[in-house]
C-alpha positions as CSV (number, residue, x, y, z in Angstrom):
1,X,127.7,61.7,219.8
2,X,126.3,58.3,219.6
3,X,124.3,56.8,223.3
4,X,122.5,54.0,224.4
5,X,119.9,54.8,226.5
6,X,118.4,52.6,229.2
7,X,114.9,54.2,230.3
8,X,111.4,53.6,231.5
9,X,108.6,55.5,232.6
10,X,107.9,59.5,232.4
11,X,111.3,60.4,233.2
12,X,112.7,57.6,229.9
13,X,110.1,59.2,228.0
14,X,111.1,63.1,228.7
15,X,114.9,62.6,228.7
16,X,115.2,60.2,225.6
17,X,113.2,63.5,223.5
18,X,115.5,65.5,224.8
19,X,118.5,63.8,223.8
20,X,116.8,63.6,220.6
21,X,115.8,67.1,220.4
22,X,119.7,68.4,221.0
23,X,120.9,66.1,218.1
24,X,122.2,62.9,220.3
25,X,122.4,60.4,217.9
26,X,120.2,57.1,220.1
27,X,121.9,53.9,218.2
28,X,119.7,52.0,221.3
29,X,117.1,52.0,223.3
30,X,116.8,49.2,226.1
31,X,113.7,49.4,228.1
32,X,111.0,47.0,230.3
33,X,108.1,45.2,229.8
34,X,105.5,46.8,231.2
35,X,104.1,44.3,234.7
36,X,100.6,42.6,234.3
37,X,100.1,43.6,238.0
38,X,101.3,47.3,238.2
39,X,99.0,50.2,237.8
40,X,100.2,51.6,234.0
41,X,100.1,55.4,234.5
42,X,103.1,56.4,232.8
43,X,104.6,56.8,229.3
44,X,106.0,53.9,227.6
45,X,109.3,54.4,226.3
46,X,108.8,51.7,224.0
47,X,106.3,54.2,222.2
48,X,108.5,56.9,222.4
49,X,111.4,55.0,220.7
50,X,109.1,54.1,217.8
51,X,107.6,57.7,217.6
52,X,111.4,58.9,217.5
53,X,112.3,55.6,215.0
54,X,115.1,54.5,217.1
55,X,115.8,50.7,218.0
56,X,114.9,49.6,221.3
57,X,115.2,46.0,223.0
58,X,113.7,44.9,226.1
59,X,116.2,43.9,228.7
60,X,114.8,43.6,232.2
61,X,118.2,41.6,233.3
62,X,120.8,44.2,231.9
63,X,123.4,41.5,232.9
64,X,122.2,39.0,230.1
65,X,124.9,38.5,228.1
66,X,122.2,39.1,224.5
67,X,121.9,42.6,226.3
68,X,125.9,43.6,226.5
69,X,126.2,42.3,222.7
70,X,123.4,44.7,221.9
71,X,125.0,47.6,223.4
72,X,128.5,46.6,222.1
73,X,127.1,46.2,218.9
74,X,125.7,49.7,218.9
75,X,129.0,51.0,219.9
76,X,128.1,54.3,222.4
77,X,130.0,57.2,223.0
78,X,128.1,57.3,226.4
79,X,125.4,55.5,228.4
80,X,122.1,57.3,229.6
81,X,119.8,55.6,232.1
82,X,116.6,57.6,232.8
83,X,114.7,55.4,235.5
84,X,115.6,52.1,233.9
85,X,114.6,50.2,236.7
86,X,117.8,47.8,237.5
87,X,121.4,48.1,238.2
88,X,123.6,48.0,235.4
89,X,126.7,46.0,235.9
90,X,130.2,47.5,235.2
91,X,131.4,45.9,232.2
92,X,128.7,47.1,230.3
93,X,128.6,51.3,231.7
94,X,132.5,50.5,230.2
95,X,131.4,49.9,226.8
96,X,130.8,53.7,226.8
97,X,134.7,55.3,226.3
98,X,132.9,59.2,227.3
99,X,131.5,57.5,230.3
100,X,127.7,56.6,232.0
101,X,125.2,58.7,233.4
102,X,122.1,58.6,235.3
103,X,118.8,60.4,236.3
104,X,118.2,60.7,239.3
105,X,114.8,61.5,241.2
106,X,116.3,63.6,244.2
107,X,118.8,66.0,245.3
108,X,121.8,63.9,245.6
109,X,123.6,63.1,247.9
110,X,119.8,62.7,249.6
111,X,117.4,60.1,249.1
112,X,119.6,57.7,247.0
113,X,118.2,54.4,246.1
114,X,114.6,53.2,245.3
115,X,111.6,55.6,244.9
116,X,113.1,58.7,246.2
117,X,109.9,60.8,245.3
118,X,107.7,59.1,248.0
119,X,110.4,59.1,250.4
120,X,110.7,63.1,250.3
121,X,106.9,63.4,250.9
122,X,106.9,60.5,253.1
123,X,109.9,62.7,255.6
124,X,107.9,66.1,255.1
125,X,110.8,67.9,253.2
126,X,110.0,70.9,251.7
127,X,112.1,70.5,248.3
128,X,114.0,67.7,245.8
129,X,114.4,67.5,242.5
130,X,116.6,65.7,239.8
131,X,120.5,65.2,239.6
132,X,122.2,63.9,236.7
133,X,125.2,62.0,237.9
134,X,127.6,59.5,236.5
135,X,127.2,55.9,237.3
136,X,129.5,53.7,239.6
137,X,128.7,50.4,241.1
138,X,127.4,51.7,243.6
139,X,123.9,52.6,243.7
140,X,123.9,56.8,242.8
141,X,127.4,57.6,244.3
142,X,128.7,58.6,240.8
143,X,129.8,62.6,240.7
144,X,127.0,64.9,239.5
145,X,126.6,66.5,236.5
146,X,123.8,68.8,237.6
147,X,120.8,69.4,239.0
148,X,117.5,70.9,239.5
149,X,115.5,72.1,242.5
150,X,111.5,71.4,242.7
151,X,109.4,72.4,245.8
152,X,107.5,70.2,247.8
153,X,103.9,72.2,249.0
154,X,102.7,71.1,251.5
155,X,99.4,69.8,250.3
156,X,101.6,67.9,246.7
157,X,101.2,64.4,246.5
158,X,103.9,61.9,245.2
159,X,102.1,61.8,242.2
160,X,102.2,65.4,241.7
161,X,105.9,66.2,242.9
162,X,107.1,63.7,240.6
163,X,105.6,65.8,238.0
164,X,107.8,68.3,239.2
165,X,110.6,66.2,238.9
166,X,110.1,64.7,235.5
167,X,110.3,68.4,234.4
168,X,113.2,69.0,236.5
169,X,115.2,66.0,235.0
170,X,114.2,67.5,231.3
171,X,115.6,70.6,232.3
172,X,118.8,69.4,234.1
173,X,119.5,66.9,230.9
174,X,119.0,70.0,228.4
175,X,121.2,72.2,229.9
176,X,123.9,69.7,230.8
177,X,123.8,68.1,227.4
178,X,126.3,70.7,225.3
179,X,129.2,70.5,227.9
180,X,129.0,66.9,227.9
181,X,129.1,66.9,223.9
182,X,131.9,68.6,224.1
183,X,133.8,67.0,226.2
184,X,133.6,69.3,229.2
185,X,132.0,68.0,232.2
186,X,132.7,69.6,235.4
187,X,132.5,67.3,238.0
188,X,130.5,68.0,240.9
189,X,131.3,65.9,244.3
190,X,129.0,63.8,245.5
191,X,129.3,63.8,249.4
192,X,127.5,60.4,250.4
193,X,127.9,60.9,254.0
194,X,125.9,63.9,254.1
195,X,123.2,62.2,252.3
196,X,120.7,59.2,252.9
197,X,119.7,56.1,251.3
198,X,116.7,54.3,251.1
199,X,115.2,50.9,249.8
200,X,112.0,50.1,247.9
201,X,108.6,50.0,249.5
202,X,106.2,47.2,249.7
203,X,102.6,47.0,250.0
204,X,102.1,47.2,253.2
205,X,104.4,50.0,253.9
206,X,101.1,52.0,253.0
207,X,99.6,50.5,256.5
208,X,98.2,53.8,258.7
209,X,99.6,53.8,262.2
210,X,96.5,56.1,263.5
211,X,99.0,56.4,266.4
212,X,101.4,58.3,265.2
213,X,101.0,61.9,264.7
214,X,98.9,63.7,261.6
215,X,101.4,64.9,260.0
216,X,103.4,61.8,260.2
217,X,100.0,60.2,259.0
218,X,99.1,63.2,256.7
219,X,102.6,62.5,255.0
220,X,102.4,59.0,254.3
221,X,98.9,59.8,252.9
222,X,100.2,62.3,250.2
223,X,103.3,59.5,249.5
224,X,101.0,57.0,248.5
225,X,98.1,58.6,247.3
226,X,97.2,57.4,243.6
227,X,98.4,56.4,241.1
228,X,100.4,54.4,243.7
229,X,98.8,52.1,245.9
230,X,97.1,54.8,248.2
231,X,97.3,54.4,252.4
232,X,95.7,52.2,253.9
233,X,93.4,51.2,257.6
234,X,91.6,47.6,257.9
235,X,88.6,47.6,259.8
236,X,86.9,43.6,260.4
237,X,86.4,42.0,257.1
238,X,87.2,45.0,255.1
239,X,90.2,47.5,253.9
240,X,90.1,51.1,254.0
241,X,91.9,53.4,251.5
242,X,92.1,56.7,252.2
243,X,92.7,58.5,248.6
244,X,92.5,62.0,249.1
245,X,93.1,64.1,252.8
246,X,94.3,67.4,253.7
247,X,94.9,69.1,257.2
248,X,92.1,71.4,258.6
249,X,93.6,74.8,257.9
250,X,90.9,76.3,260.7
251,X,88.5,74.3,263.4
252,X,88.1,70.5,263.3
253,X,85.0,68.6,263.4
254,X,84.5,67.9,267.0
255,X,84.6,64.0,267.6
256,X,83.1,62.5,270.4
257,X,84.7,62.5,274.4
258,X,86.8,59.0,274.3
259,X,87.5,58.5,270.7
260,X,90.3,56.6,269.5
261,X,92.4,57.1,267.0
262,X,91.4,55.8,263.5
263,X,88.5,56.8,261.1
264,X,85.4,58.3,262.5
265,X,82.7,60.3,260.8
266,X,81.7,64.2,262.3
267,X,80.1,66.8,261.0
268,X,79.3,64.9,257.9
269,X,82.6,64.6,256.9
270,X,85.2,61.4,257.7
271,X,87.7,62.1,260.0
272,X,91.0,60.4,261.0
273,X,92.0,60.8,264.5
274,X,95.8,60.4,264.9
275,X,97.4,59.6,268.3
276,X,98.6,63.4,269.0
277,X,95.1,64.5,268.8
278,X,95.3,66.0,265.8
279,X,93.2,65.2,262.5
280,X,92.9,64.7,258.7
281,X,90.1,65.7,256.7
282,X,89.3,62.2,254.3
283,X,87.8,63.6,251.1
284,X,88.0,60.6,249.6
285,X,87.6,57.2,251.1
286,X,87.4,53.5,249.0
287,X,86.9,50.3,249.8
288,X,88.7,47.3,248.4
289,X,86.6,44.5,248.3
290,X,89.3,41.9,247.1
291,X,89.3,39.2,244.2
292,X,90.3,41.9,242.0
293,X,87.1,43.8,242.2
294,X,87.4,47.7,241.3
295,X,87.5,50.2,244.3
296,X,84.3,51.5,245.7
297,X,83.6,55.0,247.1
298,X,82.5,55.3,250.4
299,X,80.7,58.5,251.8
300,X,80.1,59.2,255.2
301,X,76.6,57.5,255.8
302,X,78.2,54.6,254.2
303,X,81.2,54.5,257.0
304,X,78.8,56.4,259.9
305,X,76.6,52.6,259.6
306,X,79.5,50.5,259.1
307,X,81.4,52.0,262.4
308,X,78.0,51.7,264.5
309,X,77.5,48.3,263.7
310,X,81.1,47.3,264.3
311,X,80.9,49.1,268.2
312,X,77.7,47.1,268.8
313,X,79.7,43.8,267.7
314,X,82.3,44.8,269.7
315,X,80.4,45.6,273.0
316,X,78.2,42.6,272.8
């Protein structure tokens, strides 16, 4: 069986070995550029096609017509995408005669659409995984293949789940992969209106409401910790990112009669004071100076004489 493969990141990386691992003969590989301004924490498929020696293109408009003639020309049984990161117009998924097929980063039919990982962590669920399903024009409505369960602790990050799910996707592609050689899929519906979808997130989607509750804080925490752009509090003249919290499993530091919500510093540890009452327990706090100057650390002295001096400006 002869594929073309559209892929990026750890997901590209994992799935385009396996294909070549079960004997998938890869006539192309079409793949991104990697951003100047995006953190690069992944695998480069680009690598992984030169480690493998198959021919890759980059195509970050897969409705350029140079892209269609390179897939034509490489004439595919079938079409992979494994987190290629646009929409890939019918007439080229018809190229492949045994059809087009995607990976997935949830349990479909939930969390179609952009960046399903962070949106799982984000909504507090307790499990996703990775769904191999054929591809319409519609974003991730295609029937499914299969899929593959991961839990979601409740302490995992983003960053950690979707190293779950990278595995997850290896393991759904594997198995799946000798049926759809042979020619025997067995499709699986996709019921869309018992699912969700969900769009990309900005920047400043990582903005802490301190008055919502801790977990609702907690969660968004853990959905943008790093790699991704981390959660975020301004204070005057400076930004706040908190990197690393957890829940207090037992007592909390006690904070001052009064105290509103946002960061505060008690028992020598920083605290975030959400609007139910509750807390998180910041064990890593940074500060982002701006004009593309590197994070800085800031322990609890640091934030104890920062938040002093800011009541005394404010009650002058």
């Amino acid at each position: 069986m002869r594929a073309v493969v559209f892929a990026y990141h750890n997901v590209g990386d994992r799935c385009l070995r396996v294909l070549h691992a079960r004997g998938v003969e890869v006539a192309l590989v079409v793949t991104h550029r990697d951003r100047p301004d995006e953190n690069i924490w992944f695998r480069r498929v680009a690598d992984t096609a030169a480690e493998l020696g198959v021919p890759f293109i980059y195509g970050e408009d897969p409705a350029d017509p140079a892209v269609a003639e390179a897939v034509a020309a490489a004439r595919p049984d079938m079409i992979f995408s494994f987190y290629y990161r646009a929409m890939i117009p019918a007439a080229v998924l018809a190229l492949a005669p045994r059809g087009a097929f995607n990976m997935h980063g949830s349990l479909l039919p939930k969390y179609r659409g952009r960046v399903p990982v962070n949106w799982a962590v984000l909504h507090g669920e307790s499990e996703t995984g990775a769904t191999l399903h054929a591809m319409e024009a519609k974003p991730d409505a295609g029937y499914i293949v299969d899929q593959t369960a991961v839990p979601i602790l409740p302490d995992d990050t983003a960053g950690e789940v979707f190293e779950k799910v990278t595995v997850a996707a290896e393991q759904t592609l594997w198995r799946a992969l000798p049926a759809m050689m042979a020619g025997h899929i067995v499709p699986l519906p996709n019921r869309l209106a018992e699912g969700s979808y969900f769009s990309g997130r900005k920047p400043e989607d990582g903005r802490i409401d301190w008055q919502q509750s801790a977990a609702q804080v907690y969660n968004l925490v853990r959905a943008v910790a790093p790699p991704y752009p981390g959660a975020f509090t301004d204070a005057p003249g400076r930004r706040f990112v908190v990197a690393q919290a957890r829940r207090p499993h037992g007592a909390a530091p006690a904070l001052p009669a009064g105290a509103r919500p946002g960061l505060h510093v008690a028992g020598g540890q920083i605290v975030g004071l959400c609007g139910d009452g509750g807390v998180i327990l910041v064990r890593e706090l940074l500060e982002l100076p701006g004009a593309g100057a590197p994070a800085q650390a800031v322990s609890p002295d640091a934030l104890s004489t920062f938040l002093t001096a800011s009541s005394k400006e404010e009650n002058r």
